[in-house]
C-alpha positions as a Markdown table, in Angstrom:
| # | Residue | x | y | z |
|---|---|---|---|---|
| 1 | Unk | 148.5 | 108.7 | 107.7 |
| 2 | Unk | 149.7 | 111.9 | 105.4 |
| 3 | Unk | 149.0 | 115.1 | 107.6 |
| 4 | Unk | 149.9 | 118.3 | 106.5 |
| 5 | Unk | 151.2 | 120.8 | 108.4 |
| 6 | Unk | 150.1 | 124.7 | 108.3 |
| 7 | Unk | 152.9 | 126.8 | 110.2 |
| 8 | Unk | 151.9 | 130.0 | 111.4 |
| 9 | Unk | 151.6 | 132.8 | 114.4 |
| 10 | Unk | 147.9 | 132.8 | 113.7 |
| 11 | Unk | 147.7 | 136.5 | 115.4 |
| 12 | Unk | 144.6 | 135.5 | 115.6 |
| 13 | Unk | 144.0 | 132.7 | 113.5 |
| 14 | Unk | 141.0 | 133.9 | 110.6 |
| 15 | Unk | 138.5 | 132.6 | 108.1 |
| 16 | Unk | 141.0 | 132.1 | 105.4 |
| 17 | Unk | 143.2 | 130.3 | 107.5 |
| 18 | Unk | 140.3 | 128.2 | 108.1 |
| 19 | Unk | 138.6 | 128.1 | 104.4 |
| 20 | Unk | 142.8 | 126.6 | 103.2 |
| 21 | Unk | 143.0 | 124.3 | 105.7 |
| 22 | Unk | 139.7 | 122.9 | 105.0 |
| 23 | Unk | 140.2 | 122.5 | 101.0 |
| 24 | Unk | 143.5 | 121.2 | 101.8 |
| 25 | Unk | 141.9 | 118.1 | 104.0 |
| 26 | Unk | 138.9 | 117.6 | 102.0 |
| 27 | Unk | 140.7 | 118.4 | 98.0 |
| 28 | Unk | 144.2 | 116.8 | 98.6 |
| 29 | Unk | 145.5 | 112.8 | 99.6 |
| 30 | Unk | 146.0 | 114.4 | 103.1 |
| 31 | Unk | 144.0 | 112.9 | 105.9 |
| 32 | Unk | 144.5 | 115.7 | 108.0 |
| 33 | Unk | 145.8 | 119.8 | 108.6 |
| 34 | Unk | 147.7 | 120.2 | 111.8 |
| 35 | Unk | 148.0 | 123.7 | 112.6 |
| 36 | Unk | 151.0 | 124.7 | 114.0 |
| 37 | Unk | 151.3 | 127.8 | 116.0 |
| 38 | Unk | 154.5 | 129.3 | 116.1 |
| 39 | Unk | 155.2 | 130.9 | 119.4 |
| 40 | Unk | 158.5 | 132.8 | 118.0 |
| 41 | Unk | 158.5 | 133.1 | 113.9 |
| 42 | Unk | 162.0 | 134.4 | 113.4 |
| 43 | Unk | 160.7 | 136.4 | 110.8 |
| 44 | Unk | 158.5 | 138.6 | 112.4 |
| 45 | Unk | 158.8 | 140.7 | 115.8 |
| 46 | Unk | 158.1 | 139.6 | 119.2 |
| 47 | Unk | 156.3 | 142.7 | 120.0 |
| 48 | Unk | 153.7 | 142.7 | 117.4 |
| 49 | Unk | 152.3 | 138.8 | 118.7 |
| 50 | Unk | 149.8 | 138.0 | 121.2 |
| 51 | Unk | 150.7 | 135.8 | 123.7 |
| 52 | Unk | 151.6 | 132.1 | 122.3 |
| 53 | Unk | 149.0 | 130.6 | 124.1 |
| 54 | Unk | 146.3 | 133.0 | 123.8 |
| 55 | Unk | 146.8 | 132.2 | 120.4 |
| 56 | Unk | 146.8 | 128.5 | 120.8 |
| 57 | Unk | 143.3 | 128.7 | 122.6 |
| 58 | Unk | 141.9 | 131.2 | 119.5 |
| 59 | Unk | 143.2 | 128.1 | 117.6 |
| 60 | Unk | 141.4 | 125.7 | 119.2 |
| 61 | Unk | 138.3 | 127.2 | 119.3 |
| 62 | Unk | 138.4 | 127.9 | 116.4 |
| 63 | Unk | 138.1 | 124.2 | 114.9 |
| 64 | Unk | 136.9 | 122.7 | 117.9 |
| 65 | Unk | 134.2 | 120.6 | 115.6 |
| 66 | Unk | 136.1 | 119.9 | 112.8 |
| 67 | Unk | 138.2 | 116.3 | 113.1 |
| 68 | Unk | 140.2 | 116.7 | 109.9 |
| 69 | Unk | 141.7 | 119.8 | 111.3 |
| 70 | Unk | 143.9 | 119.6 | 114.4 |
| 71 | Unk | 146.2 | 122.7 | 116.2 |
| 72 | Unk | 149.5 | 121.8 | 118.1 |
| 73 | Unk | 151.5 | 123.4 | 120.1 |
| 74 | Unk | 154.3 | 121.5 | 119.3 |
| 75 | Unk | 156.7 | 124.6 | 119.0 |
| 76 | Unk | 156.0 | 125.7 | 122.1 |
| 77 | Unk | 158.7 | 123.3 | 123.5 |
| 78 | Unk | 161.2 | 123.6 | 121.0 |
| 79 | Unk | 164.0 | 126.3 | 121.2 |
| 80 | Unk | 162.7 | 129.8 | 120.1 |
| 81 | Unk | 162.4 | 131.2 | 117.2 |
| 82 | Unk | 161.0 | 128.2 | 115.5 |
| 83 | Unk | 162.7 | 126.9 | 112.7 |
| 84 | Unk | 160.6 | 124.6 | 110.0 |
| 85 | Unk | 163.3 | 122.1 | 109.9 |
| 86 | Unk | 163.7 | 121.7 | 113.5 |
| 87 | Unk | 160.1 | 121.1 | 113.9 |
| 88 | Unk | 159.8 | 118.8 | 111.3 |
| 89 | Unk | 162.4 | 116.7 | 112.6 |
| 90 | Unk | 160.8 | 116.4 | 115.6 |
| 91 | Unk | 157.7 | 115.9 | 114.6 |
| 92 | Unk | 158.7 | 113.2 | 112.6 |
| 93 | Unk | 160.5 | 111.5 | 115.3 |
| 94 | Unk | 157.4 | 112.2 | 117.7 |
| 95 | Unk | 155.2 | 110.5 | 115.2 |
| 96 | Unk | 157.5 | 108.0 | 112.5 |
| 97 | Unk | 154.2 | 106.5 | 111.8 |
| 98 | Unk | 152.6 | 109.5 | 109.9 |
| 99 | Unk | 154.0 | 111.1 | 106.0 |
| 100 | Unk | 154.3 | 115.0 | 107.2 |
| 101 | Unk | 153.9 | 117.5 | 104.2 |
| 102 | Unk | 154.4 | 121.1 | 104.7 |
| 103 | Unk | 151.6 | 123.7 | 103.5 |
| 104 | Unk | 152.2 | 127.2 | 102.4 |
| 105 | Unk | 151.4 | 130.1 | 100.4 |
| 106 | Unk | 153.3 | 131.2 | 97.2 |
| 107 | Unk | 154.5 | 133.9 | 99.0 |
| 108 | Unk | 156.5 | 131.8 | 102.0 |
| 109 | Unk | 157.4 | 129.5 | 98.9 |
| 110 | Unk | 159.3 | 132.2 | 97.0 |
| 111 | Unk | 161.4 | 132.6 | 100.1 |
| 112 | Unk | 161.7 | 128.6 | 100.5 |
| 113 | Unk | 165.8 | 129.3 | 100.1 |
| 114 | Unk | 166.0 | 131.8 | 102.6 |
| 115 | Unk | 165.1 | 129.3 | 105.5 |
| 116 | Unk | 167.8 | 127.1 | 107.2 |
| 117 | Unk | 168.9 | 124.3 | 106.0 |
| 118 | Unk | 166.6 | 124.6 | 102.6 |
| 119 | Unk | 168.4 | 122.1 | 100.9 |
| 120 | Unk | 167.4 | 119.2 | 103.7 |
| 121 | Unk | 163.7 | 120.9 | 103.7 |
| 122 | Unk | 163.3 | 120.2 | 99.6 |
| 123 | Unk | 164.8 | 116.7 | 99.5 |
| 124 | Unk | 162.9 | 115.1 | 102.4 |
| 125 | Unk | 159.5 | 116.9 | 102.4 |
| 126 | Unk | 157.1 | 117.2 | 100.3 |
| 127 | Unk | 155.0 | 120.8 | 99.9 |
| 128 | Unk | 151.9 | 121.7 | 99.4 |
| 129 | Unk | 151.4 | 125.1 | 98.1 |
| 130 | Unk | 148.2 | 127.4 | 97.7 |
| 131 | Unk | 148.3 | 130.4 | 95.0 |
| 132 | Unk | 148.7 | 133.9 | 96.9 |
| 133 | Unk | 147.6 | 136.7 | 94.3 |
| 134 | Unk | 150.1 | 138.4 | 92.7 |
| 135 | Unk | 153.0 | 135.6 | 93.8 |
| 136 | Unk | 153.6 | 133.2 | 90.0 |
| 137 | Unk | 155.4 | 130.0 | 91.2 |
| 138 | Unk | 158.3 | 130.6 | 89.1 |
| 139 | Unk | 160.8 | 127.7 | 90.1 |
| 140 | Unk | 160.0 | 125.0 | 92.2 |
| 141 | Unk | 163.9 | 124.6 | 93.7 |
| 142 | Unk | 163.4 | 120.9 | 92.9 |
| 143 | Unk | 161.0 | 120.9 | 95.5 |
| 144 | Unk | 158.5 | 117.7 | 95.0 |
| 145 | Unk | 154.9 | 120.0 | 95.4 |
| 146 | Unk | 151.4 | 119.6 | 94.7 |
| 147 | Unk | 150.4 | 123.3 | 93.8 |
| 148 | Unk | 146.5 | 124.2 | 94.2 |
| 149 | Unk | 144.2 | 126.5 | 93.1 |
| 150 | Unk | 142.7 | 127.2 | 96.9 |
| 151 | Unk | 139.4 | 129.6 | 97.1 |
| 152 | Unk | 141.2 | 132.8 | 98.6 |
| 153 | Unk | 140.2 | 135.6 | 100.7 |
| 154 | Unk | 141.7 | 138.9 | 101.1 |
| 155 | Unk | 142.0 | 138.6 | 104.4 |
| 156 | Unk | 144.6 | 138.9 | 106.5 |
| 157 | Unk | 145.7 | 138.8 | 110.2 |
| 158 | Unk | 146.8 | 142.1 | 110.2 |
| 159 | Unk | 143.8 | 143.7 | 109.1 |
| 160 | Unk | 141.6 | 142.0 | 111.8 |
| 161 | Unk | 144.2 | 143.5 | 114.5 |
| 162 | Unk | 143.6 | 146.9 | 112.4 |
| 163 | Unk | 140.0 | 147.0 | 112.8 |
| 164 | Unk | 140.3 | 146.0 | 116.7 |
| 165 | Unk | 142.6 | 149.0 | 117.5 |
| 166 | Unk | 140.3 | 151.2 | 115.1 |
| 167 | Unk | 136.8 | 150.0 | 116.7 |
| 168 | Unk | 135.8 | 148.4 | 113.7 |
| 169 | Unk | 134.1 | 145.2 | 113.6 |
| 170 | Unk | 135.8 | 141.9 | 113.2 |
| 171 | Unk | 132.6 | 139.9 | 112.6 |
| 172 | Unk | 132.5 | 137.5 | 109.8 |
| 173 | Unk | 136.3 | 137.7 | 109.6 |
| 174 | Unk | 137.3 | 135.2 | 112.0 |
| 175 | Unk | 134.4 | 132.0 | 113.6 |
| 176 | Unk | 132.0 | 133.7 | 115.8 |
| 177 | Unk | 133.8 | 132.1 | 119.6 |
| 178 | Unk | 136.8 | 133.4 | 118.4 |
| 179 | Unk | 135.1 | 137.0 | 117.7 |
| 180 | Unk | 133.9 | 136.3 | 121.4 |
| 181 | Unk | 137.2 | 135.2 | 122.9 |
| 182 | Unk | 138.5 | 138.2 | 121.6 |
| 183 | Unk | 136.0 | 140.7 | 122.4 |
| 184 | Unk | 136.0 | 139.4 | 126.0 |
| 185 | Unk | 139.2 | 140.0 | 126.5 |
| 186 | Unk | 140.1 | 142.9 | 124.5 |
| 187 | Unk | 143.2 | 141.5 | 122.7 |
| 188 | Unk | 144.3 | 143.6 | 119.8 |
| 189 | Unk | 142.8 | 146.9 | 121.1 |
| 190 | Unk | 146.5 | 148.6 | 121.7 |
């Protein structure tokens, strides 16, 4: 089976999370969109992240109906921070059965030769990359990727954490149990 897979801290996964994973399964030869949640992105602070599996359960819920999507917590028992190409190689020795593609923005792509061991990442995976505003594809690296026109939302995961601390609503920026899971236990609020 072809399964892509959507790396990400998901702090707290959102709608347009959700809305790109979906095209992606239902627009694309992928059977599947496996989000992964990364407990430690090397790029981003410990500090500013939920706990890994408090996120994984806002995950969960959060496409708890839908079979084409799937969340792992496959990073979780990997050495910290998470590295793309050390999950993938796991992942594909974990599952040898399945064709793993890797999905991300035109944003993370841009950076695509910052990551380790970049030249490994472009010869053996393939990519599937969603348009970001205001980030042109402007060399592909000789990556092999299928590049797609995704419906976007300004939305971001930041912004839902903003309007917790601030006492503003959250509602119809992330599914409705997630809005609940949150609310119950008063993540984000500090």
């Amino acid at each position: 089976m072809k399964i892509g897979l959507f790396f990400g801290s998901f702090n707290p996964i959102h709608n347009g999370h959700l809305m790109v994973a979906s095209y992606i399964a239902n627009h694309t030869e992928l059977k599947q969109v496996w989000l992964v949640v990364s407990p430690q992105n090397p790029l981003k602070p410990q500090s500013s992240l939920l706990n890994e599996y408090d996120r994984l359960h806002l995950a969960q819920i959060a496409i708890e109906d839908d079979p084409q999507l799937k969340v792992t917590d496959i990073e979780f028992k990997l050495p910290k921070p998470s590295y793309t190409i050390d999950t993938l190689t796991y992942i594909q020795e974990q599952y040898p059965q399945h064709e793993f593609f890797v999905i991300m923005g035109g944003d993370s792509f841009q950076n695509l030769p910052k990551w380790k061991n970049f030249d490994a990442l472009k010869k053996n995976y393939r990519f599937v990359v969603y348009r970001r505003p205001g980030f042109e594809i402007k060399d592909t690296y000789g990556a092999d990727i299928t590049y797609l026109e995704a419906p976007m939302l300004e939305l971001s995961a930041t912004l839902i954490r903003n309007n917790r601390k601030n006492g503003i609503t959250i509602r119809y920026l992330v599914p409705d149990k997630v809005k609940e899971e949150i609310e119950n236990n008063n993540y984000f609020r500090d």
